[in-house]
N, C-alpha and C positions, 0 to 999 in steps of 0.2 A: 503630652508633647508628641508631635509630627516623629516619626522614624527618617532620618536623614541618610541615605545611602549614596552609594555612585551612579549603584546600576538597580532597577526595580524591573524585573520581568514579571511580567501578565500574561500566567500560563504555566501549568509544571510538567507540561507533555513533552517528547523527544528534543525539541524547539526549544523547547524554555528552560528545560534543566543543564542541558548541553553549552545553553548560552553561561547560563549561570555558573556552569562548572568555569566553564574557559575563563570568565572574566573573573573571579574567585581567582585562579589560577593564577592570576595577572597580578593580584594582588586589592582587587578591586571587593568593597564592601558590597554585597550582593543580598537582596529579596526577593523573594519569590512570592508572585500570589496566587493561591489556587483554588478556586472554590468545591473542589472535588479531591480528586489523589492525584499524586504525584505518579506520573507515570501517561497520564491523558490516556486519549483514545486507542492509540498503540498497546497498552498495558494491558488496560482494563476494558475495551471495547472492539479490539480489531486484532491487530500483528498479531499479538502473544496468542490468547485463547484461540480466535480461528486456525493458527497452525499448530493448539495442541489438540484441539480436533482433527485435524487435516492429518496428525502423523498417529491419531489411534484408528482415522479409517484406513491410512495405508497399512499399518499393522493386522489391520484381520482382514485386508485384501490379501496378503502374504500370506496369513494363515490358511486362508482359505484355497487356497492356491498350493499349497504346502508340499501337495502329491507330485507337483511339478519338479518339485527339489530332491524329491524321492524321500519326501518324511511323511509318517501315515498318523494321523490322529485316533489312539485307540478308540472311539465313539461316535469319529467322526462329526460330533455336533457342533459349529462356528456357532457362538450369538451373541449381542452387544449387551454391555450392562452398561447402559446408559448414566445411571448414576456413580458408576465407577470412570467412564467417560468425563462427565463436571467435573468429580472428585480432581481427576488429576489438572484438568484445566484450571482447575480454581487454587491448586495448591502452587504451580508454575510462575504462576498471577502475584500472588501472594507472596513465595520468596523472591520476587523481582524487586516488587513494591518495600519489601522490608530492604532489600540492599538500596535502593537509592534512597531511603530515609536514614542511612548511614552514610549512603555518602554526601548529604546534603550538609548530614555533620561533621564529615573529618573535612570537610573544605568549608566550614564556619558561614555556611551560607543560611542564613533565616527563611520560614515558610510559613506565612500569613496564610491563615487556614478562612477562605472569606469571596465573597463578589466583589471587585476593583471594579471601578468608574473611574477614566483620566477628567481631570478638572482643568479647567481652564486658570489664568490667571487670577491669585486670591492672595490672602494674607500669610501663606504657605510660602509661596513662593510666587517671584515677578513673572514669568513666564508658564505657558502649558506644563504639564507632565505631571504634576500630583497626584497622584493615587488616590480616591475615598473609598475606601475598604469598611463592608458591611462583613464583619467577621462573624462566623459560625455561631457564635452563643449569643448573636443579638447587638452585640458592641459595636462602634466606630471603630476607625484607625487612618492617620493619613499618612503616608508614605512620598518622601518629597524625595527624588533622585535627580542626580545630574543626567543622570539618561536611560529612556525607559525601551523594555524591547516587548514589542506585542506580541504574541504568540498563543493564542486565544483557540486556536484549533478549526475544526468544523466538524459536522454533524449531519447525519446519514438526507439526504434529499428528501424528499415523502411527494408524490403523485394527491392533486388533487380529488377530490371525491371517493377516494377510496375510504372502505370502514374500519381506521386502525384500531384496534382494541391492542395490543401490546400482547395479544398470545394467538390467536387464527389469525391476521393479518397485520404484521411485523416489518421491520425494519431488520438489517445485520445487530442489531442493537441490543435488541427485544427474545431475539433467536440464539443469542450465544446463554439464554437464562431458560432455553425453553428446558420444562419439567419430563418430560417427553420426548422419544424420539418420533418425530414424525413419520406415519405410513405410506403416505402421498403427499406431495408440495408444489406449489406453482413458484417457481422463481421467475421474479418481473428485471427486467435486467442483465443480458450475458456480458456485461463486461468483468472486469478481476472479481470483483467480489459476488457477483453472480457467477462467475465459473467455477471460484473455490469451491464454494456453496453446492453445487451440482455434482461437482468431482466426490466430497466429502459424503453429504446425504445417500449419495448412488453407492457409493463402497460401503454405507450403515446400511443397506437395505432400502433404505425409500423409493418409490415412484417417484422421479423427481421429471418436471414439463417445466423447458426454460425457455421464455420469451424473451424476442428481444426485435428493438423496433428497426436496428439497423439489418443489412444485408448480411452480415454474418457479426460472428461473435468477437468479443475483443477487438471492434474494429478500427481501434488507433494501432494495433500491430501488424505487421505484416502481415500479409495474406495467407501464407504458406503455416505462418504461426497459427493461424483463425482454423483455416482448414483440418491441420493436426489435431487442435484440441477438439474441435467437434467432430469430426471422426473417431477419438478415442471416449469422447462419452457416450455418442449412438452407440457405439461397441458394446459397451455397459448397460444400456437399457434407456438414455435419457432421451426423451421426447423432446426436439428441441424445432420449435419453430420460430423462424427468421424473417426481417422483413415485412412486421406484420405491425396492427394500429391497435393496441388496447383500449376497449373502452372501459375507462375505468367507472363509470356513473351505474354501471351491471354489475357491480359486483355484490356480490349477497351472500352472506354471511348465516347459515340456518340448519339445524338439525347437525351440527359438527362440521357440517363442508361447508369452505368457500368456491364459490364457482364466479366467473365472468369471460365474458364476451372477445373477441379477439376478430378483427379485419385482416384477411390477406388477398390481394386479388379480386376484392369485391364480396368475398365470401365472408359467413360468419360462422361462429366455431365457437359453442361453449367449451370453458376447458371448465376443470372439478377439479378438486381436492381437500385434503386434512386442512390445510396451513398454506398458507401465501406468506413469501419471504419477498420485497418490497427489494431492490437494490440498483439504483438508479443516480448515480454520483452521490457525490457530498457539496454542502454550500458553507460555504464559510460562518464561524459563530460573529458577527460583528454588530449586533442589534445590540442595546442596553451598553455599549461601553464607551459611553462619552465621547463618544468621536468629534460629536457636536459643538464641544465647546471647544476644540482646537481646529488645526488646519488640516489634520487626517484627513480624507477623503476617500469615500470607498466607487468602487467602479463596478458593475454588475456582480455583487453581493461580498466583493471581497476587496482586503484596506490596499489602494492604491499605493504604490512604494516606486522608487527611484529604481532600476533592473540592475543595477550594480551594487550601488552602495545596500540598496533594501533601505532607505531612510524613507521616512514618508514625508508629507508638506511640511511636517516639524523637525527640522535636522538633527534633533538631539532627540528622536523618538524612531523608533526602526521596527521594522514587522518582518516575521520569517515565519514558515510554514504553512500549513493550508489557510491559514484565514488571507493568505495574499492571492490565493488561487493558482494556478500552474500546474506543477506537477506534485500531486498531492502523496507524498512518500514519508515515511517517518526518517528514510535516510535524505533523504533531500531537506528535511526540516533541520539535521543536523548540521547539513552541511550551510544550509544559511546563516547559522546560529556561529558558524566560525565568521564567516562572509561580515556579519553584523557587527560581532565583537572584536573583531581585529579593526574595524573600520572606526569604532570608535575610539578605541586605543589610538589610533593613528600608527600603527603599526607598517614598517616597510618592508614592501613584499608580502603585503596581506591577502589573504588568501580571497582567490579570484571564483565569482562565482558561475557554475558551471551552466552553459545553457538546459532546459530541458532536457534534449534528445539527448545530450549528455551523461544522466544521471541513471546507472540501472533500474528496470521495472522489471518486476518478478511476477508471477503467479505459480501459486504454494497446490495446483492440481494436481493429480495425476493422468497421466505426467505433468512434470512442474515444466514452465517458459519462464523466459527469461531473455531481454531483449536488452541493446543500448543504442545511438547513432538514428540512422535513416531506414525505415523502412523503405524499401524497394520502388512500390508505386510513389513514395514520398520526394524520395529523392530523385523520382523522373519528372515528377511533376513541379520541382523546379529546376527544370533544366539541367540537371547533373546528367557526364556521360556517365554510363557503369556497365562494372562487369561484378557479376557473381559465380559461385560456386556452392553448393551441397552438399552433403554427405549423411547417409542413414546411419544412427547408432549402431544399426544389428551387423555392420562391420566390423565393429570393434568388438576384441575377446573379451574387454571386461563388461559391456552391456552385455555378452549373454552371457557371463557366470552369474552377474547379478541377478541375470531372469527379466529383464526388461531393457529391450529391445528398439520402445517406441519411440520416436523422435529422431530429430535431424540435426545437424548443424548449417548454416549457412552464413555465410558473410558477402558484403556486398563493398564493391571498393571503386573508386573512382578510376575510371577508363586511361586517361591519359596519365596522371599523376601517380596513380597505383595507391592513393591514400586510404585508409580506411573510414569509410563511410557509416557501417552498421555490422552488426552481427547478433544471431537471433538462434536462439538454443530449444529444442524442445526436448526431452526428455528424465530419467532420472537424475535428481542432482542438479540438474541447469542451473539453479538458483545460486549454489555456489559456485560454479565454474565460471558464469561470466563477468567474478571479479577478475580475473585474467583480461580481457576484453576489455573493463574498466580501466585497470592500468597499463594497458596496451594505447587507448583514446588519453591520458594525461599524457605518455612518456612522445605522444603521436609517432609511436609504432609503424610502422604499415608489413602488411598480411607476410610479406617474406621473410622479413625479422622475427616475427611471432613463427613462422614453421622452422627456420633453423635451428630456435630456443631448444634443447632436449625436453621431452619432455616422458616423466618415467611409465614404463610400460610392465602389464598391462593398467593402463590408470581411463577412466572417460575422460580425463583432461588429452589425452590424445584426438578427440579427436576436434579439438580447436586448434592443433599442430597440422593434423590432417586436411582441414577442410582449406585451413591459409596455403598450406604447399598446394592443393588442385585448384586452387585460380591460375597459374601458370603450370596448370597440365602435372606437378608434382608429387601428387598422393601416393601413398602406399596402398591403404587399401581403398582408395575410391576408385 
């Protein structure tokens, strides 16, 4: 017999379990289908592990650095135990994934262990939305809900003609399992996850060469933010070249190095190394899941949706997270996943969903950025007046007790109206600071209300106090 529900998600990643909690909550019968673990790429493939790499290479940057603090290592020897490194990524992983297999139970929500296919109209049910589920051990199963939410993920991009073997030339995918710590690496890609990647490798030791095809790195953030972070990893050792044409058809793979080909300026440039790390977006998963027999529709590779509701061609079927394409975040997939289920509920005053530039974007490097609003050249380029203002971390007492100094603050605010437009963090911590900034843009704050706020001192949250008093000439210490 069919499983009859209210709500069937397709998907147990940020997106899908989030949705599930809420509509559970609601009081609504809830499935989940997932053909992997609970927890998606966030868990098991991105968020979690690469930031518990990212905070054991800031740990033996600090140790290594130690003398600065005035603490002396009797032997002086810093070295990575790599397998102690996984060790702990994979135990992080692991009590994540066992807590949301509890809470999938105390909110009596089910999880079809399985491949879902949406079917079209059948003896199931008179309209789209049934589930055929190819469960793990070989079985059927169909899942007939009054309303289905897609949340299907995506998956690391891949560069034609390159030779992936899944250990010398890799995706983020293939690299968070590597056996190894790499000696030397080519990173193809500097946006977030080619930055982490470089920031991380370079504080483990590696030679790490990052390519990237735009004019600088991270290039949907601001400028100022692009420049800082690549200034602080030449600092470090990373060979980073810019602006340049990969030809991926040279690449070769032989005797332990991969090497290929690189265009800048007309020139060519073999680069060499261990290991090639591949990092060049994500595309949305939407092949093989039945799209076909309803009215979903997908639009250059990911499921076209309604930009409010997130409902797709099927109104009792709704897509949130990356497979809709946008702003590809695991906190943006949550924030969908309310967006979704409040809209089915019919809920008033349901929650409204935020634009892009709206949604914080983080990078977990050293130092960490951390951006929300308008970048600078963005917001000139349509027409916005503005005015900005700066501020260097190494002002504030508590960036140097902590020992790091690098980074700035800046905000950018509309000329006439004094509104705030953007604000764009780079150094220690950024990443949770500009939750401030986040509910500074829902409360629509603007910059003078945020610097009269107290804020306690010495703390680095001063100097988002700081940098909003110097748009009107304010600051203490700017």
């Amino acid at each position: 017999m069919p499983i009859e529900v209210d709500v069937a998600v397709l998907g147990g990643g940020p997106g899908g379990y989030t949705a599930a909690v809420r509509a559970a909550q609601a009081g609504k019968s809830v499935v989940i289908i997932e053909k992997d673990k609970l927890g998606g790429t966030c868990l098991h493939r991105g968020c979690i592990p690469s930031k518990a790499l990212l905070r054991s290479a800031e740990v033996i940057s600090t140790v290594r650095n130690a003398a600065s603090y005035g603490v002396t290592l009797p032997d002086g020897d810093v070295s990575v135990a790599w397998d102690g490194v996984m060790s702990r990524k994979g135990a992080i992983v692991e009590q994540l994934h066992r807590g949301l297999q509890a809470l999938m139970k105390q909110h009596k929500i089910e999880v079809v262990r399985g491949s879902g296919r949406v079917i079209g109209p059948s003896i199931f049910s008179p309209r789209s939305g049934a589930i055929a589920v190819e469960l793990a051990d070989g079985e059927s199963e169909t899942i007939v809900p009054r309303h289905v939410i897609i949340a299907t993920g995506s998956r690391p991009r891949k560069l034609e003609d390159l030779p992936y073997d899944e250990a010398t030339v890799v995706t983020s995918d293939e690299a968070l399992d590597w056996p190894s710590m790499p000696a030397s690496v080519i990173i193809v890609g500097g946006g977030v996850i080619g930055v982490e990647w470089a920031s991380l490798l370079s504080d483990f030791g590696t030679k790490v060469i990052l390519v990237e095809t735009a004019d600088r790195l991270v290039s949907l953030e601001d400028k100022d933010v692009s420049a800082e972070l690549a200034k602080a990893l030449s600092r470090r050792g990373v060979e980073i070249h810019t602006g340049v044409r990969l030809n991926a058809s040279t690449c070769v793979v032989k005797d332990g190095e991969v090497s290929v080909e690189i265009e800048k300026a007309g020139a060519s440039v073999r680069l060499s190394a261990e290991r090639m790390l591949v990092s060049v977006g994500r595309q949305g998963n939407v092949e093989n899941q039945g799209f076909e027999n309803t009215d979903i529709k997908t639009e250059r590779g990911f499921v076209k949706v309604n930009p409010v509701t997130l409902q797709t061609g099927e109104p009792h079927i709704y897509a949130i997270g990356d497979c809709i394409g946008g702003i590809q975040l695991a906190h943006a997939a949550m924030h969908e996943a309310a967006v979704a289920v409040d809209h089915l509920l019919g809920r008033l005053g349901a929650t409204e969903r935020a634009a892009d530039r709206d949604v914080p974007r983080c990078i977990y490097s050293r130092p960490e950025a951390a951006s929300i609003g308008w970048a600078e050249a963005e917001a000139a380029a349509h027409g916005l007046q503005t005015k900005t203002a700066k501020l260097p971390l190494r002002v504030l007492g508590k960036a140097l007790v902590h020992g790091e100094t690098e980074g700035f603050a800046k905000v950018i605010a509309d000329k006439d109206t004094g509104d705030l437009l953007g604000v764009h963090l780079v150094g220690v911590h950024a990443t949770d600071l500009i939750a401030e900034a986040s509910l500074a843009k829902l409360l629509d704050a603007v910059p003078w209300e945020i610097a009269k706020a107290i804020h306690p001192h010495p703390t680095l949250s001063e100097a988002l106090q700081e940098v909003m008093a110097a748009l009107d000439g304010g600051a203490a210490h700017g």
